[in-house]
ROVOFI-904235 format. One record per atom (N, C-alpha, C, O, CB): x, y negated, z; residue in three letters. Coordinates in pm, whole numbers, plus 50000, padded with zeros to 5 digits. Glycine has a CB too. Example, Ala and Ser with C-alpha at 12.3 -4.5 7.8 and 13.67 -1.06 7.14 Angstrom:
! ROVOFI-904235
513195056950780ALA;512305045050780ALA;513205033050780ALA;514245033250846ALA;511315044750905ALA;512855022550708SER;513675010650714SER;512904999750787SER;513414988650804SER;514085006050572SER;
This chain:
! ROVOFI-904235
486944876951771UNK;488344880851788UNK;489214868351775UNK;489464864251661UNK;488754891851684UNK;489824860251912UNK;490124848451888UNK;491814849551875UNK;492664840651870UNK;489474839051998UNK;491934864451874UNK;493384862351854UNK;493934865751677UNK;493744877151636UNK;494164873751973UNK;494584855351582UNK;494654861051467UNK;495724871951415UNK;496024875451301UNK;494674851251397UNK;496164875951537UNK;497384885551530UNK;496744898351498UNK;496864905651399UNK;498294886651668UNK;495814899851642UNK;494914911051661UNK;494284911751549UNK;494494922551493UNK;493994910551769UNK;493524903951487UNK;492814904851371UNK;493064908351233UNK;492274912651148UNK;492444896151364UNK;494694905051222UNK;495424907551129UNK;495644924051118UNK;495684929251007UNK;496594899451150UNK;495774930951226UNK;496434945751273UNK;494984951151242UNK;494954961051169UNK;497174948351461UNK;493524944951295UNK;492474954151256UNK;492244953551095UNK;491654962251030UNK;491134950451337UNK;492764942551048UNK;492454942650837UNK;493264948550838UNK;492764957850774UNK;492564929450704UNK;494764953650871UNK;495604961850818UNK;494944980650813UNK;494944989850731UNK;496994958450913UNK;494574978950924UNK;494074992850956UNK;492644999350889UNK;492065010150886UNK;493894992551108UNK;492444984050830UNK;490604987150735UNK;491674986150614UNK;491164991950518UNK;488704970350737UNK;493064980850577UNK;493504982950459UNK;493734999350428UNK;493315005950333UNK;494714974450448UNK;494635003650554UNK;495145016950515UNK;494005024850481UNK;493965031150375UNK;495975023950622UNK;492905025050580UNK;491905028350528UNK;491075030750424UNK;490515041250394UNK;491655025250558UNK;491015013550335UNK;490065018050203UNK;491135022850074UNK;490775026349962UNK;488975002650143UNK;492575021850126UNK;493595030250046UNK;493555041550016UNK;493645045349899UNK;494575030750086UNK;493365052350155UNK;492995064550151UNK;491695067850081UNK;491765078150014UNK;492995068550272UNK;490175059750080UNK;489595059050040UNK;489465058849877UNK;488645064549805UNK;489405053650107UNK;490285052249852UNK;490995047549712UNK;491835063349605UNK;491655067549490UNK;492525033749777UNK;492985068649752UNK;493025083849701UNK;492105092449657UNK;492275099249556UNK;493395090749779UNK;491015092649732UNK;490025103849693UNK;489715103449559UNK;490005110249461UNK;488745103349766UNK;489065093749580UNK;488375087749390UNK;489375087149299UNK;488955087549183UNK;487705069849368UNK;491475085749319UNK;492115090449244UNK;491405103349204UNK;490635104649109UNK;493325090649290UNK;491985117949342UNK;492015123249325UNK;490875133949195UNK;491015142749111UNK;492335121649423UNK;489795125349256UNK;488285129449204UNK;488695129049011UNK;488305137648932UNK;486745113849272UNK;489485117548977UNK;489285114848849UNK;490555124048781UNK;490405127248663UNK;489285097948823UNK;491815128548851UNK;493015133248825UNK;492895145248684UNK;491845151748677UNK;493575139548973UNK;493495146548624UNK;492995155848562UNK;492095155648400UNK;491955163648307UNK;492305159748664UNK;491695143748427UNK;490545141348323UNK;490335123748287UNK;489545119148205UNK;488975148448399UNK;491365115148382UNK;491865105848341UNK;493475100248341UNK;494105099348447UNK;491135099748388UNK;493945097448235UNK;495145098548258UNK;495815086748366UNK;494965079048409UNK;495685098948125UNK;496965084748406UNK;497375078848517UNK;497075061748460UNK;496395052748510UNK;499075084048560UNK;497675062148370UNK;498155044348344UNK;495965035248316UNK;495675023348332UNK;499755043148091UNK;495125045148282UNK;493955039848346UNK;493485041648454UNK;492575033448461UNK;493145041548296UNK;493525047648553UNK;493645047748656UNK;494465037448733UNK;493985032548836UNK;493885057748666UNK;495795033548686UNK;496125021648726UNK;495795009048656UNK;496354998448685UNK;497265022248740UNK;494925010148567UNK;494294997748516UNK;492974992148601UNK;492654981448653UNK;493875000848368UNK;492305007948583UNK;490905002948668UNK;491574996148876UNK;491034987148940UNK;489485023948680UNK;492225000548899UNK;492794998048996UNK;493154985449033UNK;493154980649147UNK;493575004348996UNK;493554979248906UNK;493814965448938UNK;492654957648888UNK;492644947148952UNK;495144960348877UNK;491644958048800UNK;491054947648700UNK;489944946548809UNK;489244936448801UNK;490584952548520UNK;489674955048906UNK;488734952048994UNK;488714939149113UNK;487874931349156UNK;488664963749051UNK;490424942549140UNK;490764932749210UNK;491094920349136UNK;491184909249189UNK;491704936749285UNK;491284922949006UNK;491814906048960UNK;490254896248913UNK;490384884748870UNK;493134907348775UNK;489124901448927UNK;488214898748913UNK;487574895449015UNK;486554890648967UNK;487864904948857UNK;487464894749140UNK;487434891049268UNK;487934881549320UNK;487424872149381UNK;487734897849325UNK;489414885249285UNK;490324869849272UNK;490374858349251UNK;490574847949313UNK;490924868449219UNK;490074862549121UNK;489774853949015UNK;488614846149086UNK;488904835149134UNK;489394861648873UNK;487034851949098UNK;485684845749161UNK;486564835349353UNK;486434823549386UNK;484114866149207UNK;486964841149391UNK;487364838149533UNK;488484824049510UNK;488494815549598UNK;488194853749611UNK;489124822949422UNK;489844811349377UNK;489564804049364UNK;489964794049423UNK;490304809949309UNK;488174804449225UNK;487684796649170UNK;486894787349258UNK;486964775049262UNK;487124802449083UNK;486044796449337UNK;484964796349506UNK;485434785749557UNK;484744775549560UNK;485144809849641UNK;487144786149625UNK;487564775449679UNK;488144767049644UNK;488494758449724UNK;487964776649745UNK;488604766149464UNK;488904755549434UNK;490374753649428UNK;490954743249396UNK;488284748249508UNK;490924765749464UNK;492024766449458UNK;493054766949371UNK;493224777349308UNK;492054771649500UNK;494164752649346UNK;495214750249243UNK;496164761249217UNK;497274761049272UNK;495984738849278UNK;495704773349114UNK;496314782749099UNK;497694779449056UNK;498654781549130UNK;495644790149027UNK;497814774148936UNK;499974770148856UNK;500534763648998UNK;501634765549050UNK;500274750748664UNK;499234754049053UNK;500354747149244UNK;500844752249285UNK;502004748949307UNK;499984743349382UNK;500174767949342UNK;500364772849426UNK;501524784849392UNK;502404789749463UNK;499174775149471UNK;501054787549233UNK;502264797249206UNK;503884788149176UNK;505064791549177UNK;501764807149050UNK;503294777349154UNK;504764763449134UNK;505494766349299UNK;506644769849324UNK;503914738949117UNK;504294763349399UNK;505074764649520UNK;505594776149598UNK;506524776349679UNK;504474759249595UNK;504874784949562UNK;505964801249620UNK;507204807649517UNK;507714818749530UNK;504724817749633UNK;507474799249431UNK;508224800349335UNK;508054815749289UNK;507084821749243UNK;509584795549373UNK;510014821749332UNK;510084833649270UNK;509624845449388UNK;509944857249381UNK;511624835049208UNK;509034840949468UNK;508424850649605UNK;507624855749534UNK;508034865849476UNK;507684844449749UNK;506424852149509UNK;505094856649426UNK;505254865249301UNK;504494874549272UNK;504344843949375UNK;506344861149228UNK;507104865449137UNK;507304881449154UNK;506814891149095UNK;508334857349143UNK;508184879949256UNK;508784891349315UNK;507994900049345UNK;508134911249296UNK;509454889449416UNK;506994897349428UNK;505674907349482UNK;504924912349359UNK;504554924049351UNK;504474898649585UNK;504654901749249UNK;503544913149157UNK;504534924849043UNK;504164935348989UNK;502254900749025UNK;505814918249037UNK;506644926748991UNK;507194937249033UNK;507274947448963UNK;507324922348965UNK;507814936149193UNK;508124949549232UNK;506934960449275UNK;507044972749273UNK;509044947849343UNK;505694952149316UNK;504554956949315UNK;504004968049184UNK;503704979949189UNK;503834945049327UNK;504024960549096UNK;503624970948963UNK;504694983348973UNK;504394995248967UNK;503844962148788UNK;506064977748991UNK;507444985348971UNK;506815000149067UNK;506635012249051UNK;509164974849054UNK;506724994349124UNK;506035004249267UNK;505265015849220UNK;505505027949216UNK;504834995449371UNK;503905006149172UNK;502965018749113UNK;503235030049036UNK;502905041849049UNK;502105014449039UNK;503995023448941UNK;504405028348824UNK;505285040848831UNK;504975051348774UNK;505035018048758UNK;506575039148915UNK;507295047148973UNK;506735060949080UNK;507155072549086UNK;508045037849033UNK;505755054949149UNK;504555065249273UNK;504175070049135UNK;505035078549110UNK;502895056049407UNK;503465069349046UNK;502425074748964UNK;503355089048862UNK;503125101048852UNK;501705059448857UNK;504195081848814UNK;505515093748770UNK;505555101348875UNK;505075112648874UNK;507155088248744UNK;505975097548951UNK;506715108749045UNK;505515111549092UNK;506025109749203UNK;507935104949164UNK;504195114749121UNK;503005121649178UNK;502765134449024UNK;502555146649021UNK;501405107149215UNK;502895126148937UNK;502705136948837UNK;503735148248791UNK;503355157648720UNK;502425130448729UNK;505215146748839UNK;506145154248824UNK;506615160048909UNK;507515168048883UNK;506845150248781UNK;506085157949073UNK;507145165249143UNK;505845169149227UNK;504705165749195UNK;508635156849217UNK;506195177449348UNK;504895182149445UNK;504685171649538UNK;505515163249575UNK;505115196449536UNK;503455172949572UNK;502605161549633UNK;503405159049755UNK;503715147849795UNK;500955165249668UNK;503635167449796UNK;504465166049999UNK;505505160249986UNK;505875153250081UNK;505085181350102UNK;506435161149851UNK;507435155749849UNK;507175142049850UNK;507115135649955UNK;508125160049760UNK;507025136949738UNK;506745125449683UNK;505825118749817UNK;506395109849880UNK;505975127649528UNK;504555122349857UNK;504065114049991UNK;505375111250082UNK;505785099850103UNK;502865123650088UNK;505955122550131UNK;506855124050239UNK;507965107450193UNK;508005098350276UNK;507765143150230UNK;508665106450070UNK;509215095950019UNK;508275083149995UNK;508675072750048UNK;509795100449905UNK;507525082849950UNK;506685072449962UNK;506315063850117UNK;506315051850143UNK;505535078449905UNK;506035074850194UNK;505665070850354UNK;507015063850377UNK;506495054050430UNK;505345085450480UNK;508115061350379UNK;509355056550397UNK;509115041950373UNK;509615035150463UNK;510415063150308UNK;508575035850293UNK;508155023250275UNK;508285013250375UNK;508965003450345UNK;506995023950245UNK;507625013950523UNK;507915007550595UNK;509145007950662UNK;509294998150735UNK;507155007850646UNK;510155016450663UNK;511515015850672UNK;511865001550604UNK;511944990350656UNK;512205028750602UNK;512065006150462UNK;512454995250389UNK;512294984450468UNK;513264979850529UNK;511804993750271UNK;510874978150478UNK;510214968950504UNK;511054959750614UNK;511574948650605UNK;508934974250540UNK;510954969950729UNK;511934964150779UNK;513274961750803UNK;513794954950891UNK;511764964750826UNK;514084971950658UNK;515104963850688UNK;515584950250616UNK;516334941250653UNK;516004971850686UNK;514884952450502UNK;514384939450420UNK;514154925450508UNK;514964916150522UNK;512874943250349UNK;513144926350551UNK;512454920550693UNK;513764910050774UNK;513824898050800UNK;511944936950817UNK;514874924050797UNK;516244913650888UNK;516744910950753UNK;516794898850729UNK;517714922551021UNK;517064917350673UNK;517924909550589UNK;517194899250519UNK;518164891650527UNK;518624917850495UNK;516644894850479UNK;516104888250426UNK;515484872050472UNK;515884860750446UNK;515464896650399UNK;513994878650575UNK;513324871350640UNK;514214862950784UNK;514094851650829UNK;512174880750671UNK;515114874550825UNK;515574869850959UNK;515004874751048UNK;515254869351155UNK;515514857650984UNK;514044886151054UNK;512824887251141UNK;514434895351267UNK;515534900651251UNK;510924900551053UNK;513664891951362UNK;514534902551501UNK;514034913751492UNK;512804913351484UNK;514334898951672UNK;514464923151490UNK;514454938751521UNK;514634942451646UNK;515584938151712UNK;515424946051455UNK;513744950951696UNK;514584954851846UNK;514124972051851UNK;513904979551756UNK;513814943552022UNK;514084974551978UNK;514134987451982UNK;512804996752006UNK;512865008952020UNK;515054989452073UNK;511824990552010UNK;510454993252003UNK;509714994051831UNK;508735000251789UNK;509814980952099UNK;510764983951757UNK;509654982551639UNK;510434993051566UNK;509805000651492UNK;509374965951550UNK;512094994851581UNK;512905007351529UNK;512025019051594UNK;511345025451514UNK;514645007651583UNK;511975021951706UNK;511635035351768UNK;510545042351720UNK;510625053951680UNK;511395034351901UNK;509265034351722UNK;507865033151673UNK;508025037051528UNK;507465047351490UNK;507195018051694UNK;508805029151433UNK;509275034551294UNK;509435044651244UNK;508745049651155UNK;510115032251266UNK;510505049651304UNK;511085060051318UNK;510415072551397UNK;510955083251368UNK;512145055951365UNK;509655073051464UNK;508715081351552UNK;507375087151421UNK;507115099151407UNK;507965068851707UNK;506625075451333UNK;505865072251253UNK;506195080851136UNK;505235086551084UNK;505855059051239UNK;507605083051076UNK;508145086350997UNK;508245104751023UNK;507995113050936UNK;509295077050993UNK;508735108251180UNK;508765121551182UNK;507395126851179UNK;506995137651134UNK;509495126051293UNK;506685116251239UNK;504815125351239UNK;504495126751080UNK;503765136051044UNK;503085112351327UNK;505035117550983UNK;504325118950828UNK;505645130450761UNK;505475137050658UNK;504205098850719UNK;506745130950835UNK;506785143550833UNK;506525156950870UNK;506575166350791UNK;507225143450836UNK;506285157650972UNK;505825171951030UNK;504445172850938UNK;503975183250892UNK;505525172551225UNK;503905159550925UNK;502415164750900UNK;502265171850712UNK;501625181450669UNK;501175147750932UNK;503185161550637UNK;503405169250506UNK;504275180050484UNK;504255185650375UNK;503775161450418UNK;505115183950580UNK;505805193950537UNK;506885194750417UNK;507375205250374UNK;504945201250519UNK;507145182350374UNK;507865183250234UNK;509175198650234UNK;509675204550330UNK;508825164750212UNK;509305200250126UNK;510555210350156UNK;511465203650014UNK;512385210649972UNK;510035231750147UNK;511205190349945UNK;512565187249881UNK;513415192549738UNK;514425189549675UNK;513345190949978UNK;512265202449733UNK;512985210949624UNK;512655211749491UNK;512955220949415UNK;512945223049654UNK;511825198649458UNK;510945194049295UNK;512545188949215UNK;513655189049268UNK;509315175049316UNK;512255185549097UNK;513255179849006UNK;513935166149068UNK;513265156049084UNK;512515176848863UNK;515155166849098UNK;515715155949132UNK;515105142149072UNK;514495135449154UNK;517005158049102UNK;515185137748958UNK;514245123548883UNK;513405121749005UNK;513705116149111UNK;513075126848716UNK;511825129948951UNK;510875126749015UNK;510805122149149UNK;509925113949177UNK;510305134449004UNK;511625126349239UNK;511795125449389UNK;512865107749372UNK;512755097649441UNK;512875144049472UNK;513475109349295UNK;514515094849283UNK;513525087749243UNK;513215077749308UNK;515925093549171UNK;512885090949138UNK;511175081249165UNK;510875073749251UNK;510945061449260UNK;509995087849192UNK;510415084149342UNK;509265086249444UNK;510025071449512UNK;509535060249529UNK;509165104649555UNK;511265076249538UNK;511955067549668UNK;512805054749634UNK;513305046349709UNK;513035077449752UNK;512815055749505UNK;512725042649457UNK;511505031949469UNK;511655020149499UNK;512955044449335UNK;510445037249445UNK;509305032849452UNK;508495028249611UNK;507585020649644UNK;508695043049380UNK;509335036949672UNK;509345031849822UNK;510025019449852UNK;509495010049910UNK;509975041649911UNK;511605019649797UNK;512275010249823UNK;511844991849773UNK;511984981549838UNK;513445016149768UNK;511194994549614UNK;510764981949592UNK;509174982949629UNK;508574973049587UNK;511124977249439UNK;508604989249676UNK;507374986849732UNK;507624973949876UNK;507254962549907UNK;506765003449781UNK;508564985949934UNK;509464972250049UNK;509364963450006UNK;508464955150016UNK;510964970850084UNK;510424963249940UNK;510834941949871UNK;509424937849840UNK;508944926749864UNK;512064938349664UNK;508974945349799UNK;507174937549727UNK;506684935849853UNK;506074925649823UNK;505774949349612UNK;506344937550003UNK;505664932350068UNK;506484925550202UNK;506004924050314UNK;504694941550086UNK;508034921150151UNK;509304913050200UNK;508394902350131UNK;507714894850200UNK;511154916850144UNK;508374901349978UNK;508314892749890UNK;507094885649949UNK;507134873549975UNK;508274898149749UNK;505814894549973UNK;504554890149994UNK;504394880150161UNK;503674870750198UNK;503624905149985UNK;505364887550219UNK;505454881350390UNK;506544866750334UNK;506754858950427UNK;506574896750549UNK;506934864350255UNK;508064847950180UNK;506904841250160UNK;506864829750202UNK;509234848549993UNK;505824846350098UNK;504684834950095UNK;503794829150155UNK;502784824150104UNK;504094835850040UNK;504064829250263UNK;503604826450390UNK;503434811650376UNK;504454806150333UNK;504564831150507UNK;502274802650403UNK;501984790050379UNK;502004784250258UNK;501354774050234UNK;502624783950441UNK;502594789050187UNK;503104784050054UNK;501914788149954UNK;501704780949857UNK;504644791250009UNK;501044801149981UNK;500624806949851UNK;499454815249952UNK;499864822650041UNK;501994817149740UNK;498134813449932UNK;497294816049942UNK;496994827449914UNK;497254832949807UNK;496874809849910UNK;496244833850036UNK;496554854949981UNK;495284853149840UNK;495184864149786UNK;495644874550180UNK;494614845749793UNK;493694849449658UNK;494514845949559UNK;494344849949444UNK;492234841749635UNK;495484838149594UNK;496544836649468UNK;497174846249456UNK;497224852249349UNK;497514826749467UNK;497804849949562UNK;498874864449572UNK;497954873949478UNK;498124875449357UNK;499134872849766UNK;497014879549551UNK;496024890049497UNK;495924889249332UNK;496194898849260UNK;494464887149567UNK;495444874149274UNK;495094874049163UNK;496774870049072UNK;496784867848951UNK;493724863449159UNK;497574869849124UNK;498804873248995UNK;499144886349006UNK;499304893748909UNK;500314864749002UNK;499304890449145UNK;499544905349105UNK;498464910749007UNK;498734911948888UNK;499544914849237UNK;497344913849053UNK;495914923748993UNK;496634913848826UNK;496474921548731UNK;493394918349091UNK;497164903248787UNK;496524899348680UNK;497604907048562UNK;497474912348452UNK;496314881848680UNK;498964903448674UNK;500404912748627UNK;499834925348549UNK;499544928248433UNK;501444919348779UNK;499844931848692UNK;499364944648674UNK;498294946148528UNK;498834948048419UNK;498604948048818UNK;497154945248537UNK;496564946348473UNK;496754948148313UNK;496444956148225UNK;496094939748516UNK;497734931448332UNK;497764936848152UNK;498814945648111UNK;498554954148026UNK;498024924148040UNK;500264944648173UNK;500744958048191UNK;500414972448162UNK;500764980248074UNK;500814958248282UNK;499334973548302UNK;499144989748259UNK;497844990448155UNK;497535001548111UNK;498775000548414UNK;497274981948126UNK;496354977847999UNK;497134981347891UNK;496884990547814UNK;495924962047985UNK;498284972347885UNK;499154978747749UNK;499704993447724UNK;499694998847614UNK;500414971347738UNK;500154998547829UNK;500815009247844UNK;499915021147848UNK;500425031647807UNK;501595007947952UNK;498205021847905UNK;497185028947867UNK;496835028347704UNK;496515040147692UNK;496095024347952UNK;496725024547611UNK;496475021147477UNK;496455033547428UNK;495375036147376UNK;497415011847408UNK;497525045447424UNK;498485052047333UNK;497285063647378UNK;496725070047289UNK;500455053347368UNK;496935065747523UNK;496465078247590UNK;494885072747618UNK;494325082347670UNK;497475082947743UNK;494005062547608UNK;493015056047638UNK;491645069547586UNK;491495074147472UNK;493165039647553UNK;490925072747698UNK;489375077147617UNK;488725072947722UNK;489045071447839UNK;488905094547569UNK;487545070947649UNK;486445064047718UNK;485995077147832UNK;486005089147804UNK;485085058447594UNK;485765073347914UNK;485685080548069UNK;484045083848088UNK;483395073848060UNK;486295068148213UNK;483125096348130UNK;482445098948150UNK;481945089248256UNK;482725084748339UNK;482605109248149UNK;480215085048252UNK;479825080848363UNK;480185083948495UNK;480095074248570UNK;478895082048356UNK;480575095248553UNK;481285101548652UNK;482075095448702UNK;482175091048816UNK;481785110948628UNK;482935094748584UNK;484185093448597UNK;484375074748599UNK;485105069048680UNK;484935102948469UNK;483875070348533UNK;483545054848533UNK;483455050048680UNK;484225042748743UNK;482065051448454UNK;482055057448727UNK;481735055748838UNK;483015056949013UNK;483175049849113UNK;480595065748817UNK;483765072948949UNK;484745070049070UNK;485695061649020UNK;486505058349106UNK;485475082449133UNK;485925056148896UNK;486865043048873UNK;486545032148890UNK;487395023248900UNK;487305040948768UNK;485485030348897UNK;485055016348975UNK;485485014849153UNK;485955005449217UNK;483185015748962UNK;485165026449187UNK;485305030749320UNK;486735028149364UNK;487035023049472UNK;484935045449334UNK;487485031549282UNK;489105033149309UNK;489735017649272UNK;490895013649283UNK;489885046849192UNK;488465010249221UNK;489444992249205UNK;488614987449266UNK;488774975249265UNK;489774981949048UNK;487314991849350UNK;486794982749450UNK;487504985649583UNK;487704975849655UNK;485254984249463UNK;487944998449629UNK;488205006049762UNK;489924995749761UNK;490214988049852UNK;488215029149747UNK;490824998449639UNK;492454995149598UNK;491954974649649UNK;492774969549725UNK;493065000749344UNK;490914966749611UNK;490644952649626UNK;490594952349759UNK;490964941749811UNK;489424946749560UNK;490204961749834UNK;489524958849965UNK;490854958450047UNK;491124949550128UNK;488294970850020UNK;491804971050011UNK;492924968550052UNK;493854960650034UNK;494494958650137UNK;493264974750047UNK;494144956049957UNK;495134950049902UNK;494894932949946UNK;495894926549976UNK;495134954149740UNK;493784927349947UNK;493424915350013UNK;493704916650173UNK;494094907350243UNK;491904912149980UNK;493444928950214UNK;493764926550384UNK;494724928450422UNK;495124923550527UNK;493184932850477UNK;495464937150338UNK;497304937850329UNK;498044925350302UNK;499134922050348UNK;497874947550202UNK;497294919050221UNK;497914909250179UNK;497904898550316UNK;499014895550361UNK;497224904650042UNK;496944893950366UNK;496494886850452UNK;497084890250577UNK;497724881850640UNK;495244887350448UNK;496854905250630UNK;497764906950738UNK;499534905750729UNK;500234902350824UNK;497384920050781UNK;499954908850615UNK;501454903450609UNK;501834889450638UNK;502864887050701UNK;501974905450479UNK;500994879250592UNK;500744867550612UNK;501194861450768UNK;502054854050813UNK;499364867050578UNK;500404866950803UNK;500154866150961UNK;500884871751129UNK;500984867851245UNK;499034871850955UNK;501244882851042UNK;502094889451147UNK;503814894151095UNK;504004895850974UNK;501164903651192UNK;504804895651177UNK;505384896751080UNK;505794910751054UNK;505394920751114UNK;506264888451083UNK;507084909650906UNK;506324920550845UNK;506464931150888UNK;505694940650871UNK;506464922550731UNK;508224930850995UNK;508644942851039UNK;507734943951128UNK;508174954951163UNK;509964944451083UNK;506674942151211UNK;505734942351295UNK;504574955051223UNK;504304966851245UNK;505194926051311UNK;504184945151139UNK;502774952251031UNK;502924963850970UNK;502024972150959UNK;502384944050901UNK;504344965150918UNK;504224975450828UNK;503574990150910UNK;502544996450885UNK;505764977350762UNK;504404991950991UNK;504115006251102UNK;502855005851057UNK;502555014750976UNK;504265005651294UNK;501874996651092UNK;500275002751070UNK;499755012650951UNK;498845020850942UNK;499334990351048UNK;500925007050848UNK;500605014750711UNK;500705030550761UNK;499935038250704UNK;501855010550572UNK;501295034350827UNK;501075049050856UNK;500145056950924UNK;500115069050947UNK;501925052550905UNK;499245045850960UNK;497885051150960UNK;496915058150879UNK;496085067150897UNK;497385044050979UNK;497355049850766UNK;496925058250571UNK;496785074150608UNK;495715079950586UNK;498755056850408UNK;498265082850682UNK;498235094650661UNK;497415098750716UNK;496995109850681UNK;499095100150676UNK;496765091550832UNK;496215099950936UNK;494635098250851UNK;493925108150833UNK;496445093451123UNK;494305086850812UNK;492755085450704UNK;492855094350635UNK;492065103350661UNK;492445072850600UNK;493835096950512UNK;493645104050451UNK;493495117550474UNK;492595124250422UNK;494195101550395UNK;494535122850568UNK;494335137950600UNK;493025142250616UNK;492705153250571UNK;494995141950720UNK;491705130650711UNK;490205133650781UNK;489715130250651UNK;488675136650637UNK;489525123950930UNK;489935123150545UNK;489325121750446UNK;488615137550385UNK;487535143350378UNK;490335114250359UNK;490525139950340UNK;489975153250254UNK;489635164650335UNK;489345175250279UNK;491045158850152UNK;489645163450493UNK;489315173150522UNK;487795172550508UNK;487175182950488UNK;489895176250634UNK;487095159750519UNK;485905160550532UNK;484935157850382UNK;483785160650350UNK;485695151250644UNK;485905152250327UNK;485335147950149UNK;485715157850078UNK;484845164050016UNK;486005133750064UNK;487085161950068UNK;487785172149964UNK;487785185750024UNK;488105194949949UNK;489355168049927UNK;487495188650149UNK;487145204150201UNK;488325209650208UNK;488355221750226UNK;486205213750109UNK;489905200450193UNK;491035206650258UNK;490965206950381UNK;490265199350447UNK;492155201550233UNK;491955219350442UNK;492135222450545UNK;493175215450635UNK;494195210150591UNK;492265233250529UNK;492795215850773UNK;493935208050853UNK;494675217650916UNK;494155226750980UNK;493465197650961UNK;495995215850899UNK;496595229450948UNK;497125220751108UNK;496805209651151UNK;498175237850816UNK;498015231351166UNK;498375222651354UNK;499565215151317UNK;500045210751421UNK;498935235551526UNK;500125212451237UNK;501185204451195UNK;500805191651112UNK;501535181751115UNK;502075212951118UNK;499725191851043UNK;499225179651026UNK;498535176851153UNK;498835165051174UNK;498375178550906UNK;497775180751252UNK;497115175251376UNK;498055166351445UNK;497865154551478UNK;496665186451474UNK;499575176951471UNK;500675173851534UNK;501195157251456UNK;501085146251509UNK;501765187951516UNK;501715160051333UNK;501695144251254UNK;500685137351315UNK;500965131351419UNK;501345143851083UNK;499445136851269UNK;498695124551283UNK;499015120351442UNK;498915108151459UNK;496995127051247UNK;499385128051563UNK;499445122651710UNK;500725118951708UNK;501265117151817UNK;499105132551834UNK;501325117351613UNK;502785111351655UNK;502895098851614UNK;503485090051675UNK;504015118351598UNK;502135097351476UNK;502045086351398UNK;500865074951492UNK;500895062651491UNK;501525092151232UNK;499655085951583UNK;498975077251657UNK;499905067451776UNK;499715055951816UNK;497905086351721UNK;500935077351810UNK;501475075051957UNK;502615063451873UNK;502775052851935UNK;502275092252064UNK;503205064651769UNK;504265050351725UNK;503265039651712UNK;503345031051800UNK;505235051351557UNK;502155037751608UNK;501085029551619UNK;500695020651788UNK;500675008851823UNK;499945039951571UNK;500415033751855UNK;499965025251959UNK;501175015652127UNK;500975008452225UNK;498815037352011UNK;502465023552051UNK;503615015252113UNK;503445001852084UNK;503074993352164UNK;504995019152066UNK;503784999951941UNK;503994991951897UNK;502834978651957UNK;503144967151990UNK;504134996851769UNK;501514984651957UNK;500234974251987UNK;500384973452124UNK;499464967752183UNK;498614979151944UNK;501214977352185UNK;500594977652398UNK;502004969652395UNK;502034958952457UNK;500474999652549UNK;502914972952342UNK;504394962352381UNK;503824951252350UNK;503664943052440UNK;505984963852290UNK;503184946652161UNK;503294939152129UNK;501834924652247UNK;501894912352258UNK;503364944651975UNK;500904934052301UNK;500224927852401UNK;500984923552505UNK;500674913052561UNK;499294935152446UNK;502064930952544UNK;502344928252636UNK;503744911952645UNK;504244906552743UNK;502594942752678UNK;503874910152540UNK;505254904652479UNK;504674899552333UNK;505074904452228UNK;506644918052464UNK;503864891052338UNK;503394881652262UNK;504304876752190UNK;505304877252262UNK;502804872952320UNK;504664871052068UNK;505734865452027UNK;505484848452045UNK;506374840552013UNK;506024870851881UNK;
């Protein structure tokens, strides 16, 4: 694949992927592990990878975080901010809602993107957006009506999820995606390390087992997310993230034995048809 654009859009799409992947094995553990380990195991997998992949190449970690200054900064902070906020609001309000607000993310992204980056906007990467957004609606159905907080959560957590991968597309040359990877995972980590303490029990082999699962599947993504932001830009990339809905929906239909109703079918072909605008313009109109 000699084009690194193209290549960038297929790691994005193996990202959304081992994300959804990453849900299940939430889901699997929900219930019987509390959230803030779940967001521990989530990260310590990836900061340990990092960590090996750094070391591998030798790479001047304080350099590199000296040279992306407060970009890097920004990403593992609003990044955690992110989790933290999704994870509340998944536990307090109903699932459709909170997804339905969460999926909004790439909005942000790009408007972050002009304000910020400078990136051009035009009327294909708006349309496609916005097209992406009604399919992850039709397909969840939200109806809006959980506790106000939780939902201000949710969409808060959308909003600095944005800035966190504004922040991550600033480090572009400057900061090496195993650096990126390993301050966030390292942020994170001790964070929700501290904040697990109070609620901590040791987790059944089972349960061990899908938590390993959920910080190897969360590494796999998060390195190719990272990497494809890098590369393409961001108001470009993000759209792909709404591919997630369409993984996940075949996930649980085929792992978790939920049902697909014709309104999630209907979502996933809308979210296919913004996705694939976006890739036939962007062939056609190379930047």
């Amino acid at each position: 694949m000699k084009d690194p654009k193209t290549k960038a859009i297929c790691l994005m799409l193996v990202s959304a992927l081992s994300f959804s992947v990453m849900q299940v094995f939430v889901k699997l553990t929900s219930g019987e592990v509390h959230t803030f380990e779940q967001v521990f195991f989530r990260n310590l997998i990836s900061f340990f990878l990092a960590a090996a992949m750094v070391a591998k190449k030798n790479r001047p970690f304080l350099g590199e975080i000296r040279a992306g200054k407060l970009a890097i900064w920004g990403r593992s902070f609003f990044g955690f901010l992110g989790i933290v906020l999704f994870f509340y609001a998944v536990g307090n309000a109903k699932q459709a809602d909170v997804a339905m607000l969460n999926r909004s993310a790439p909005v942000f992204v790009t408007l972050f993107a002009a304000l910020i980056l400078k990136e051009k906007l035009n009327f294909v990467k708006i349309g496609a957006t916005l097209l992406c957004l009604s399919g992850a609606y039709v397909a969840m159905q939200p109806s809006f009506d959980s506790n106000p907080l939780p939902l201000l959560c949710a969409l808060c957590a959308a909003i600095v999820s944005g800035l966190a991968y504004t922040m991550l597309a600033c480090c572009k040359k400057a900061v090496s995606s195993e650096t990126i990877v390993l301050h966030f995972s390292a942020l994170s980590t001790v964070l929700a390390g501290i904040m697990m303490i109070p609620y901590f029990h040791f987790p059944s082999l089972k349960n061990l087992f899908f938590l390993l699962m959920v910080g190897v599947f969360a590494a796999i993504g998060q390195f190719f997310l990272t990497f494809a932001y890098q590369v393409v830009p961001a108001s470009e990339i993000s759209i792909y993230q709404y591919s997630g809905v369409v993984f996940t929906a075949a996930l649980s239909y085929w792992i978790l034995g939920e049902t697909l109703s014709t309104t999630s079918i209907l979502g996933a072909m809308l979210i296919l048809a913004g996705i694939f605008w976006v890739f036939e313009y962007r062939k056609r109109f190379r930047d």
